[in-house]
PALO-100727 format. One record per residue (C-alpha): residue number from 1; residue in three letters; chain; z, x, y. Coordinates in steps of 0.1 Angstrom, whole numbers, plus 2048, in hexadecimal, padded with zeros to 3 digits. Each point is the difference from the previous one (the first is absolute). Layout:
     k     r   c    c3    c1    c2
   NUM   ALA   A     Z     X     Y
...
This chain:
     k     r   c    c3    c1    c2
     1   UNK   A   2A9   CFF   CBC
     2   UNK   A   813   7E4   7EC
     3   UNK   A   823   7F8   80B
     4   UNK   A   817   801   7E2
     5   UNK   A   821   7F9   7FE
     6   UNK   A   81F   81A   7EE
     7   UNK   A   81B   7E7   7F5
     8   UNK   A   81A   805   7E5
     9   UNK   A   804   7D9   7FC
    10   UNK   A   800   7FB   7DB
    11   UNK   A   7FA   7E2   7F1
    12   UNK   A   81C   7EB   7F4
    13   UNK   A   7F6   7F8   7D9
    14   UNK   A   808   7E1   7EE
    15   UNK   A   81B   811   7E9
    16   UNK   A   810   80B   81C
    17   UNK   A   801   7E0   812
    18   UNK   A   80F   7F1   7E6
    19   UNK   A   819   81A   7FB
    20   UNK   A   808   7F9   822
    21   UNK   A   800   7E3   7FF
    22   UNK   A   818   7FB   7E3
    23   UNK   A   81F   817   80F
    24   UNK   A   7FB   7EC   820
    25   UNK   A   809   7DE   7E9
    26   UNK   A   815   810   7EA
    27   UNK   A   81A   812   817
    28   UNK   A   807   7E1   815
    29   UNK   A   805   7EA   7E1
    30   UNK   A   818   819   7F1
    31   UNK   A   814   802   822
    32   UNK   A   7FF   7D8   803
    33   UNK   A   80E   7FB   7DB
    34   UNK   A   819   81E   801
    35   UNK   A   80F   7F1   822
    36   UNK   A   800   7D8   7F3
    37   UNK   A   812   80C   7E9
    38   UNK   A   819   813   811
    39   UNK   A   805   7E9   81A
    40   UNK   A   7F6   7DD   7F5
    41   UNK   A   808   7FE   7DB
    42   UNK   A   821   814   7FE
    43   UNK   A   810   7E5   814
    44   UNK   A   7EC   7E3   7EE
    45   UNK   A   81F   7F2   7E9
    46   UNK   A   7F9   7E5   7E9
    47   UNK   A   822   7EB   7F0
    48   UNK   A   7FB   7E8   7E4
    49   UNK   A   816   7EB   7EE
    50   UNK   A   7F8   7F4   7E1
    51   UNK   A   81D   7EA   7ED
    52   UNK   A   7FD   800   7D7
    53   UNK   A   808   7E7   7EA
    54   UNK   A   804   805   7DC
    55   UNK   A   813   7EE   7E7
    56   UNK   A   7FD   827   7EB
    57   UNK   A   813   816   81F
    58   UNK   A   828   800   7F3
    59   UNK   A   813   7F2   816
    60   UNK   A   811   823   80F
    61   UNK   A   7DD   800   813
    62   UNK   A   80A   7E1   811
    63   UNK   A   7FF   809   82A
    64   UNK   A   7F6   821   7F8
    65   UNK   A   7E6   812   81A
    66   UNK   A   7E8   81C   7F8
    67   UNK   A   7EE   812   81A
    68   UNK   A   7DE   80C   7F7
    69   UNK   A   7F1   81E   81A
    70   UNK   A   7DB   807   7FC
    71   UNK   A   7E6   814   810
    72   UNK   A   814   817   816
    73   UNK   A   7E0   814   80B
    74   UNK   A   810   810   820
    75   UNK   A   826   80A   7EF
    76   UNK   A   805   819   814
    77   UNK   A   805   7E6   820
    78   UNK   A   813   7E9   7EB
    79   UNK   A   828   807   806
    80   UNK   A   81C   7F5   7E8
    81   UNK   A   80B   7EE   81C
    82   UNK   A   7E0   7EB   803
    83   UNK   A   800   7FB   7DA
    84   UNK   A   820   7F4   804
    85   UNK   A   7FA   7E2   81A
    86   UNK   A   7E4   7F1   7EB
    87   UNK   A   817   800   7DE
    88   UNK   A   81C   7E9   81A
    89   UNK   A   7E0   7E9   803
């Protein structure tokens, strides 16, 4: 009598694989991104001062300083009290 063997193993297709696969790159990626930029990037201030020169500006622009704020992705970290420390700069 031949010796046969009951398994419920089933076979692990490509498409599944793949799906697989794909969450186990994907979640990892999304965690890594979401916490650079929580942690790392929030805190990642960059100053520049640029002086113009122009013989058109009237004069009542002489000495005067404008602050330009960009790209506040994370707002919801950034206080009024932090805002205010990089306009004394």
């Amino acid at each position: 009598m031949p010796i046969t063997r009951l398994t419920s193993e089933k076979r692990l297709t490509r498409r599944a694989f793949l799906k697989k696969g794909m969450a186990a790159a994907i979640v990892p990626a999304l965690l890594g991104l979401s916490g650079y930029s929580f942690f790392v990037e929030k805190n990642h201030i960059e100053i520049s001062r640029i002086r113009v020169f122009s013989p058109r500006l009237p004069a009542s622009f002489r000495h005067m300083k404008i602050l330009h704020i960009s790209d506040l992705t994370m707002a919801f970290s950034t206080t009024s009290n932090s805002l205010a420390s990089w306009s004394k700069n």
